[in-house]
N, C-alpha and C positions, 0 to 999 in steps of 0.2 A: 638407443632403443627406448630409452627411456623417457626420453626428451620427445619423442614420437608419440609415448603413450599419453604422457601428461596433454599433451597436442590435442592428440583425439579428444580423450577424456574432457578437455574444456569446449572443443567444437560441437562433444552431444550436449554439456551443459549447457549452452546459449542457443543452441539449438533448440534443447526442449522448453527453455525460457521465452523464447518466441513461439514456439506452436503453443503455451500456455495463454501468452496476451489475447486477450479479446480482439480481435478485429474482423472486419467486412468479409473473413471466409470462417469466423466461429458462430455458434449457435447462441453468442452472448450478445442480445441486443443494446445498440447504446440509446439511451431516451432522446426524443427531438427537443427541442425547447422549439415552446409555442415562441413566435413572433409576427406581431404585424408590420415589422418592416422590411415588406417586402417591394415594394414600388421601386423600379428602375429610373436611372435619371433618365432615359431616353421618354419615358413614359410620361414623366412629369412634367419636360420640358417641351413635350408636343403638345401637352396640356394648358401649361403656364405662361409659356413664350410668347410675347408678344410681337408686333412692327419692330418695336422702338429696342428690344432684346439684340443684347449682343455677349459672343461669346468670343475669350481670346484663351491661347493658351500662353500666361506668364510664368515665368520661372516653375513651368512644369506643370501650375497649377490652371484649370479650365475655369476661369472666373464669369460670371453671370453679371453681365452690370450696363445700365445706362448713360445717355451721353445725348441732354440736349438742349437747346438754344444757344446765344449771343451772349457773350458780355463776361464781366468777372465771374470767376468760376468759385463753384460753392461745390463741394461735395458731403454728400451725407451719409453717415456711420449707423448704422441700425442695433438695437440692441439683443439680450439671446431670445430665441424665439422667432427674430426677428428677419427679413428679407428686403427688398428694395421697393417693392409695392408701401410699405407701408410709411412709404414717403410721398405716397402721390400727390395730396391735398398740398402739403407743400410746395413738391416741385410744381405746381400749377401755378403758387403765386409768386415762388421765386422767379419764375419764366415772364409772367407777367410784369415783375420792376425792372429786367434788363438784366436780370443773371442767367448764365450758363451752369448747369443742374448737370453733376456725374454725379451718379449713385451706385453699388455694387452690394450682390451678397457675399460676404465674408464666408470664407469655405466650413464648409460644416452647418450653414445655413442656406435657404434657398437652393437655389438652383448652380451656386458655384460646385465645382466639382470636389472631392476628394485631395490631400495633401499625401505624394508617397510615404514620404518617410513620419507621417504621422506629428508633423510637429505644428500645432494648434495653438502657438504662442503668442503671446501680442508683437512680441519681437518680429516675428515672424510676418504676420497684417501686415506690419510696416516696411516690411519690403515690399509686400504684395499692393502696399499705396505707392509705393514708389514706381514702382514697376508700371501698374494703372495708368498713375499720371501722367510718364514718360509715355505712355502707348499713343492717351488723346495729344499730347504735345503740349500739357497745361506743367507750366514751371513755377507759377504761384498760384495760392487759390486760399479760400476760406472753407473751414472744415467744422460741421456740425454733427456730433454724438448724442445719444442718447442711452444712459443703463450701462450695460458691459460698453457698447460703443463711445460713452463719454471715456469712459478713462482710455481707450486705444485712441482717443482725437486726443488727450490733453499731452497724453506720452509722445504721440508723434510731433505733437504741438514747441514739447520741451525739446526733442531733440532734432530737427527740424524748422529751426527759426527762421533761413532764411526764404523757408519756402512757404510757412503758414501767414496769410496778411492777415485772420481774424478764426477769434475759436468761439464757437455757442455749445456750452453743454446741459445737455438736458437730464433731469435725476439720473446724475452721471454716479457711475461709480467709482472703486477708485480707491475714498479716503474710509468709508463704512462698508463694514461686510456688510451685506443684504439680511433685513430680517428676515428670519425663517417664516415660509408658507404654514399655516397654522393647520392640520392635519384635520380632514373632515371626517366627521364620524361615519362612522360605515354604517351602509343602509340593509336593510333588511334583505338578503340574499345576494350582497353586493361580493363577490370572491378578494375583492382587495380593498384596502384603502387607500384615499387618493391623495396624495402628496406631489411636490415637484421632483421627486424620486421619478418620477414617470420618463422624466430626461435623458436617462441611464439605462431604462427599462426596456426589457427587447417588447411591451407590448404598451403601445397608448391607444387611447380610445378619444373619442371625441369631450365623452364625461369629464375626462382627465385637463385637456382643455379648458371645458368649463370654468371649472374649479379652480384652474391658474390663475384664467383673467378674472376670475370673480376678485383676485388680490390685485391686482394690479390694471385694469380698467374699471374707474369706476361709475362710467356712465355705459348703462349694458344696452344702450340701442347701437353702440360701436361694433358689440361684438356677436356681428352678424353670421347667420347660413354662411353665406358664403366664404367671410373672415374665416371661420373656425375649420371648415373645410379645407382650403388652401393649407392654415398650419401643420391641418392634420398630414394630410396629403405631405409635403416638406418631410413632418416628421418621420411619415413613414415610409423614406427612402433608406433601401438599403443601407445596413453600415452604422446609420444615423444615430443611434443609442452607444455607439464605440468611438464615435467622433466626438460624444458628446461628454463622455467619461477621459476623453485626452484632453478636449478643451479645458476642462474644471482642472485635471488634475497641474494642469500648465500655469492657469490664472498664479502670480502672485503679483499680492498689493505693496509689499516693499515696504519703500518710504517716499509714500506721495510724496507729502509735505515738499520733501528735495525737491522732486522731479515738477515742479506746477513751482517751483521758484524759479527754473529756465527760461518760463514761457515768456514771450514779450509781446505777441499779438495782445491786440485788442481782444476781451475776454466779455461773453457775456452770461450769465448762470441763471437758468429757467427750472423753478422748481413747484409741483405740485405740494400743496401745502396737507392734502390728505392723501398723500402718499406711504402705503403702505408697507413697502422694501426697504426704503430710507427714509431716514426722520429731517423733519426739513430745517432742523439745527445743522445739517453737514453741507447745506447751501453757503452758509454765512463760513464755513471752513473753509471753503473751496473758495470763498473772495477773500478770506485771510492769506491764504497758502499762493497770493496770485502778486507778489508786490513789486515782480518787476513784470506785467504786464501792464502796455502803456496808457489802458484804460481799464475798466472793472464795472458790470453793472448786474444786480443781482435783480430779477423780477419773477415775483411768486405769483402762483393761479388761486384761489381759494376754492376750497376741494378739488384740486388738481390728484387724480392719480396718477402712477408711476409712470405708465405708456401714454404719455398727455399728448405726445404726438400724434395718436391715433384717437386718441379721447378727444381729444379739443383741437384740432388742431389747424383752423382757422384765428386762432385766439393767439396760439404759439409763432404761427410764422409769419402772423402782423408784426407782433412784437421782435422779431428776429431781422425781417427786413427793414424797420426802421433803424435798430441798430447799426446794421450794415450800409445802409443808403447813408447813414450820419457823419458815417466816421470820417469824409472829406471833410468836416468840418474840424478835423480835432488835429491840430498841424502836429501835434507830439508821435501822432500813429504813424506816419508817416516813413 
């Protein structure tokens, strides 16, 4: 009998403990948080998608990526922020010397889809390159990064030797943490200030944009109406500020140094010289930290900013295809 009261007794207490909690049938409202990422991918991608747009589903993940012309195959690694388009000028002249151009956006960017189980790791890209690769049926190729995308090319570079024939990275990262975005002073009736906190933030604006690439593009007739729109738009698909707080939290830089001792591709390192994220002393690191690659060529832009692949980027992929058309000549690479 006793054993019956105690029973009861603890069934009214958890009982009255939940009709206490606030929920969807109490008079206790929970606050919305304001967010503008509310863009669906279906929304975006009827938007964005182009002819040349292809979508697969690889190990679970719906990837967004390109695939085209003849010849050795080059794929290119974009950096954060960053999508497949912003490789176009490129892939135009790599198409025009006789290379085959697969591009893709790395999930959490562009137009690829969402990862279930939330893991946003470099380790992880590099199944999702493997996987790629094996889809087009390319077994070797040359692999060009830039920003967060350079250090995912040089790691897959190190551990993937027989499959990398050549690496170009662009103000890669990697061996320096990024210097910090320098905080704009808030303007008169402005409700926030703008930082690259915005990344994490369930609300971005186009303003918040601005203000990014004003660090990191420094020729501002790049960063166009339309550029800025598309980001926007990317950025604010659902989710996008939660992908973006795993990504970060995943990044770690280890110990380059080790890992860029692996590599044995031909190596080439294009660095903006007024580059505001990295200082363009961690060029000359990244040709230090490279001595069993079986060539090394370091080429700076002067006033080059960070996103020089979008800034400049007829300048960048002269200098990229010449390296690559070369290397028949260098019997060591071989």
């Amino acid at each position: 009998m006793q054993i019956k009261n105690r029973l009861l007794a603890a069934i009214v207490s958890i009982g009255l403990y939940v009709i206490n909690v606030p929920s969807a049938f109490s008079d206790t409202e929970v606050p919305e948080v304001k967010t503008t990422r509310v863009h669906s991918m279906e929304e975006i991608r009827a938007k964005y998608a182009v002819s040349q747009s292809q979508f697969v589903d690889l190990d679970g993940v719906n990837v967004h990526y390109k695939d085209e012309g003849k010849g050795p195959v080059i794929l290119l690694v974009h950096g954060t922020l960053g999508d497949l388009y912003d490789w176009d000028v490129w892939t135009q002249e790599l198409l025009k010397s006789g290379f085959r151009v697969v591009r893709f956006d790395i999930p959490g960017f562009g137009m690829s889809g969402n990862i279930a189980n939330n893991n946003y790791s470099v380790d992880r890209t590099h199944t999702l390159i493997d996987s790629l690769m094996d889809h087009v049926g390319v077994e070797k190729f040359g692999i060009v990064g830039i920003s967060y995308g350079g250090m995912v090319v040089f790691r897959y570079a190190a551990t993937r030797t027989e499959r990398v024939t050549s690496m170009v990275l662009i103000n890669s990262a990697g061996i320096q943490t990024a210097n910090a975005v320098k905080k704009a002073p808030k303007k008169e009736g402005a409700s926030r200030k703008r930082t690259s906190s915005f990344l994490y933030s369930p609300v971005v604006t186009k303003d918040d944009l601005v203000f990014f690439y004003d660090s990191y593009i420094n020729d501002k007739t790049k960063v166009t109406p339309e550029f800025l729109q598309r980001k926007l738009d990317f950025l604010n698909i659902q989710d996008r500020d939660k992908t973006s707080i795993t990504t970060f939290k995943l990044y770690e830089k280890g110990d380059p140094q080790r890992v860029l001792a692996h590599v044995k591709a031909p190596s080439l390192v294009l660095w903006g010289t007024a580059n505001k994220a990295l200082d363009t002393s961690t060029a000359d690191a990244f040709i230090d930290a490279l001595p069993n690659a079986c060539l090394t060529k370091l080429v700076t832009f002067e006033s080059g900013g960070h996103y020089i692949n979008i800034e400049r980027p007829l300048e960048t992929v002269k200098v990229a295809q010449s390296f690559l058309l070369d290397l028949k000549n260098h019997k060591n690479c071989h």
